[in-house]
C-alpha positions as CSV (number, residue, x, y, z in Angstrom):
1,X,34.2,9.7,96.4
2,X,34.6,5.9,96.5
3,X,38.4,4.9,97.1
4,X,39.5,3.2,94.2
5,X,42.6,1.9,92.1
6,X,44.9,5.3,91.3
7,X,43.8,6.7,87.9
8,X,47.1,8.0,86.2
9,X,47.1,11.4,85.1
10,X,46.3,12.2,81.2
11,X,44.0,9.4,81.5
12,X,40.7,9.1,79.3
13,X,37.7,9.4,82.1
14,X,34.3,9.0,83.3
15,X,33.3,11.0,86.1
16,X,30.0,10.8,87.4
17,X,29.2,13.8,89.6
18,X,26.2,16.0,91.5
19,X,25.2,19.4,89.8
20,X,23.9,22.4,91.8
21,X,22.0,24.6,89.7
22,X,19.6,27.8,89.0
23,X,16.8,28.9,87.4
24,X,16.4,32.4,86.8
25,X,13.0,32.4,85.6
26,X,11.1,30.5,87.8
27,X,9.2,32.0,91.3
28,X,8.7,30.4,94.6
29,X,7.7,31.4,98.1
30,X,8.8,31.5,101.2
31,X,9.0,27.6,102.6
32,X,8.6,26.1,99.1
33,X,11.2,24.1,97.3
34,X,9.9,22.7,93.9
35,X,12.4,20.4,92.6
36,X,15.4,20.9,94.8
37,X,18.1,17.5,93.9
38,X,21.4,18.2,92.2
39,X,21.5,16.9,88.5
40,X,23.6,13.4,88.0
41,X,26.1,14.3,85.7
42,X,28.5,12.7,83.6
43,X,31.6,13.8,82.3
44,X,34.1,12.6,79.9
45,X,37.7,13.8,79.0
46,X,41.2,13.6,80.1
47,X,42.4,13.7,84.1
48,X,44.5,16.5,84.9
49,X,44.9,17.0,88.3
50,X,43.8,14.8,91.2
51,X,43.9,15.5,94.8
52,X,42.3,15.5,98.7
53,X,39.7,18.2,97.3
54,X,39.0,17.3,94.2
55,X,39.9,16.3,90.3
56,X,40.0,18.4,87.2
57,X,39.3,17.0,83.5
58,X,39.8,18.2,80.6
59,X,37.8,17.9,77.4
60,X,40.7,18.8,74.8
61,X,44.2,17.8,74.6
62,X,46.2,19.3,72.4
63,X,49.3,18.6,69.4
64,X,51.6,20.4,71.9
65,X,50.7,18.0,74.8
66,X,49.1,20.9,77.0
67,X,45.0,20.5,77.9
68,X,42.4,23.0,77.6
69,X,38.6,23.3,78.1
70,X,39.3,22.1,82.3
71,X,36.6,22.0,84.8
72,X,37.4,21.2,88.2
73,X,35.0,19.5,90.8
74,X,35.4,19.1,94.2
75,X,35.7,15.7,95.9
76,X,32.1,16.2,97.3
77,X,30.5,16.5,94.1
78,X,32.3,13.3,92.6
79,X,30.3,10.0,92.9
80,X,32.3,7.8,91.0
81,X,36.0,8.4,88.9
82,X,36.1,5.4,86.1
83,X,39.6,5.2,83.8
């Protein structure tokens, strides 16, 4: 994750991050890998936690000032944190 300026907590986000995934329809064999990158992601919502191994971000913030709907990504799946 690039360094950049400290975003403060309950700030509105963009996080752009990298996406494993599966398919659990498709086949393959041994020593073939069709189509094997992460997805570019971006998310958007409010920062709720920050630290060494990663950031969480919430997509709801509610009347009662609590968050909900929070995913967290580790630091090596963020490319870029924008506030």
């Amino acid at each position: 994750m690039p360094r950049r300026k400290k975003i403060q907590l309950g700030s509105l986000v963009e996080v752009e991050w990298e996406d494993a995934w599966s398919d659990d329809e498709a086949t393959t064999e041994l020593g073939q890998a069709p189509e094997h990158r992460p997805y570019n992601i971006t998310l958007t919502g409010y920062l709720v936690f920050s630290d060494a191994d990663g950031v969480m971000v919430a997509r709801e913030k509610l009347a009662d000032g609590r968050y909900r709907s929070v995913q967290y990504l580790p630091k090596e799946m963020v490319r870029d944190i924008r506030g």
